[in-house]
GULUMLUM-579325 format. One record per residue (C-alpha): residue in one letter; x, y, z. Coordinates in Angstrom, 1 decimal. Each point is the difference from the previous one (the first is absolute). Example, Ala and Ser with C-alpha at 12.3 -4.5 7.8 and 13.67 -1.06 7.14 Angstrom:
<pts>
PT code     px     py     pz
PT    A   12.3   -4.5    7.8
PT    S    1.4    3.4   -0.7
</pts>
This chain:
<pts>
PT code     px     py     pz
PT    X    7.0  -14.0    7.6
PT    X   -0.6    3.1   -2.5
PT    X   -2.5   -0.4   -3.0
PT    X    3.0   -0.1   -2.2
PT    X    1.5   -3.0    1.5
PT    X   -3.5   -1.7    0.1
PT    X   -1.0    0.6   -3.6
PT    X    3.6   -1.5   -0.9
PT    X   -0.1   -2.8    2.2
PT    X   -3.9   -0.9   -2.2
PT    X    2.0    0.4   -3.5
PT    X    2.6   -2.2    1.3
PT    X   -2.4   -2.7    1.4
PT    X   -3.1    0.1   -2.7
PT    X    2.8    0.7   -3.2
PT    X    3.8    0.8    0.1
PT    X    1.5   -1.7    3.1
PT    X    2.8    2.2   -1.1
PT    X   -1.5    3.4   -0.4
PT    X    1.1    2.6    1.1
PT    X   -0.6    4.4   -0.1
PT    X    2.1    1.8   -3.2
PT    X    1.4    2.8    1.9
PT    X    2.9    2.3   -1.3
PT    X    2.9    1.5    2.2
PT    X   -0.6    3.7   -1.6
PT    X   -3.0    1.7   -0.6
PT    X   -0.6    1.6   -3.6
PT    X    1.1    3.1   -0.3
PT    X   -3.1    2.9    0.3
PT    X   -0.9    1.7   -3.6
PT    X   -1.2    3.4    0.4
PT    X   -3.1    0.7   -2.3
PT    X    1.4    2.6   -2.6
PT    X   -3.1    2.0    0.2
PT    X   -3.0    0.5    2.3
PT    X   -2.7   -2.7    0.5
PT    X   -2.7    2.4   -1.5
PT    X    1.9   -0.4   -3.5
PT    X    0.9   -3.7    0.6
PT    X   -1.5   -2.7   -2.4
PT    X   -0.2   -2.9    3.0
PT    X   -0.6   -3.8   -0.7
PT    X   -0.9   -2.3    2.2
PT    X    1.8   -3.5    1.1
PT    X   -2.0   -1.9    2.3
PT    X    0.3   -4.1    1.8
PT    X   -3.6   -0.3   -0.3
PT    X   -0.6   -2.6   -2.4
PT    X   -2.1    2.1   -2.3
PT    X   -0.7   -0.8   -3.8
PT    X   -2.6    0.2   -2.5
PT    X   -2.0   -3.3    0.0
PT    X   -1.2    0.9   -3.5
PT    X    3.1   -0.6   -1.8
PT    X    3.0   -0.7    2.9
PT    X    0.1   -2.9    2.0
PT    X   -0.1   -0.2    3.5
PT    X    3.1   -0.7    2.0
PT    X    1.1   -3.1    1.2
PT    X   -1.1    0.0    3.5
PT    X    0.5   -3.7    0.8
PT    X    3.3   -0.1   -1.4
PT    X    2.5   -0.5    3.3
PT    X    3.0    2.1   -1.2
PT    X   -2.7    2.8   -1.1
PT    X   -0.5    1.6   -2.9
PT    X    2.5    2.8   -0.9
PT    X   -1.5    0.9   -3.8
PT    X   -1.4    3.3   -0.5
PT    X   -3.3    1.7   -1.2
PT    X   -0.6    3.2   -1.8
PT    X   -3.2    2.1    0.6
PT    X   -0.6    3.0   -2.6
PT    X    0.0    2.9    2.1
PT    X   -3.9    0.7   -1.1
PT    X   -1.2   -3.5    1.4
PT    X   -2.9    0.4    2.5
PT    X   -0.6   -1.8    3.0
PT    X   -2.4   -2.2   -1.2
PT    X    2.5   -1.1   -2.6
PT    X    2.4   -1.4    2.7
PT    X    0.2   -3.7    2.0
PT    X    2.1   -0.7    2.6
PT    X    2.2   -3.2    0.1
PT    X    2.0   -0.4    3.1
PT    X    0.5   -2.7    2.9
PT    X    0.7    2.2    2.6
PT    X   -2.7    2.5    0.7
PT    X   -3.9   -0.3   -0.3
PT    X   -0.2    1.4   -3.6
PT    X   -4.0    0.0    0.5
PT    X    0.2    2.5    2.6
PT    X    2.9    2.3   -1.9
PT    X   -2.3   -0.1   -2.9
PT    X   -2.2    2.1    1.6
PT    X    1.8    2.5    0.3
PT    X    2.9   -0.3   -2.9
PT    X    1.6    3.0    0.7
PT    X    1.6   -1.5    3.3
PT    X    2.0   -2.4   -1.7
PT    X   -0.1    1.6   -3.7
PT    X   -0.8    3.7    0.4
PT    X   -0.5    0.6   -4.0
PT    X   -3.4    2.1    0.9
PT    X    1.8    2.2    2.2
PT    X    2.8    0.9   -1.6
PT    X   -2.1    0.6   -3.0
PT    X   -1.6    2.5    2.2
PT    X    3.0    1.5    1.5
PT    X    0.7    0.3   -4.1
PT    X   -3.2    1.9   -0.7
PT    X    0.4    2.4    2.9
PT    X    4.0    0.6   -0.6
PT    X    1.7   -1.2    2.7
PT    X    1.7   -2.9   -2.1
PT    X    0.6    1.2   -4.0
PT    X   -1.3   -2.8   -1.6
PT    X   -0.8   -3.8    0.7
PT    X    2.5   -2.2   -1.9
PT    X   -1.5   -2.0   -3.4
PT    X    1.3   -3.1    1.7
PT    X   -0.3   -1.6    3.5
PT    X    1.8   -3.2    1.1
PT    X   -1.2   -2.7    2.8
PT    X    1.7   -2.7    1.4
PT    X   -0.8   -2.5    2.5
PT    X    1.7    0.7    3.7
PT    X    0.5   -4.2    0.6
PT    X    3.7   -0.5   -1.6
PT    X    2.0   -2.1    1.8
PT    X    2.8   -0.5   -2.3
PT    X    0.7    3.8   -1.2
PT    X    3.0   -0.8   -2.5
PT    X   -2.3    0.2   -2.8
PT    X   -1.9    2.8    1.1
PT    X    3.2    2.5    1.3
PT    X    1.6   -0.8   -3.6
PT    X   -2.5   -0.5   -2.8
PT    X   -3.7    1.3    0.6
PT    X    0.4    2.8    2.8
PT    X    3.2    1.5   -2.8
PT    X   -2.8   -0.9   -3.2
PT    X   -2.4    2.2    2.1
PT    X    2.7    2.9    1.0
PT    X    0.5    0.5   -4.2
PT    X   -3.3    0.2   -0.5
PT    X   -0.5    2.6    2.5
PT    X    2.9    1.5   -1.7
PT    X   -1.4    0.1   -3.0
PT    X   -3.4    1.3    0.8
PT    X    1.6    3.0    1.8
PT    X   -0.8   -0.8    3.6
PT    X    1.5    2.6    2.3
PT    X   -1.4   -1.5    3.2
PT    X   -0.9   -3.7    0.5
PT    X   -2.3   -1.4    3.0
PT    X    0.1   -2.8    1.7
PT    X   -2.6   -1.6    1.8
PT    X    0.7   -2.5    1.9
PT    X   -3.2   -2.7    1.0
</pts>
């Protein structure tokens, strides 16, 4: 048995007896970026459970069927500034080193040397535990694409933890 198969047989015995993977029959279609990466302004969307514990709250980590809300992190927010709430990883450990799971510092710095054009005024965190994906695939993930839109992404990351 494959990790995959293990990690769904746990949702379906500790949560959703019916659970089972979203998967879709055709992959989305690749966007070309319309101009090089050194002139891109990049945002970042990551799974890690980050917020700001001074005005955000946590996510709901001992909720069974997940928590599939969103958090926004101003693109100048320091590491220091960050929590981690997630069920699935150790966040202790991933909070010593934030850029692993939330790479904010980095791509600051790949902003102040020029490889990226600028860091993005808005970042977006979610937590990776969502069983049930309906609300997520047609509500927060499409709230989070217009924002993007709006703040003039060209290139999007995502981090998976």
């Amino acid at each position: 048995m494959n990790f995959v198969e293990i990690e769904k047989e746990y949702i379906r015995r500790k949560a959703l007896p019916d659970f089972d993977w979203t998967g879709f029959e055709v992959p989305t279609e690749p966007v070309p970026l319309a101009k090089p990466v050194r002139q891109c302004r990049v945002a970042l969307v990551v799974t890690a459970g980050a917020y700001l514990p001074a005005t955000q709250e946590p996510f709901q980590i001992r909720n069974p069927l997940g928590d599939d809300s969103y958090r926004i992190l101003p693109g100048e927010t320091t590491a220091e500034e960050i929590a981690l709430s997630h069920p699935g990883y150790d966040t202790r450990r991933a909070k010593q080193d934030l850029d692993c799971v939330f790479p904010l510092n980095l791509l600051q710095q790949l902003a102040g040397a020029g490889t990226v054009g600028s860091v993005a005024p808005r970042h977006f965190s979610f937590m990776g535990y969502i069983p049930r994906t309906e609300n997520l695939l047609w509500r927060t993930a499409p709230q989070v694409g217009r924002m993007l839109l709006e703040d003039e992404v060209d290139l999007a990351l995502l981090v998976p933890s």
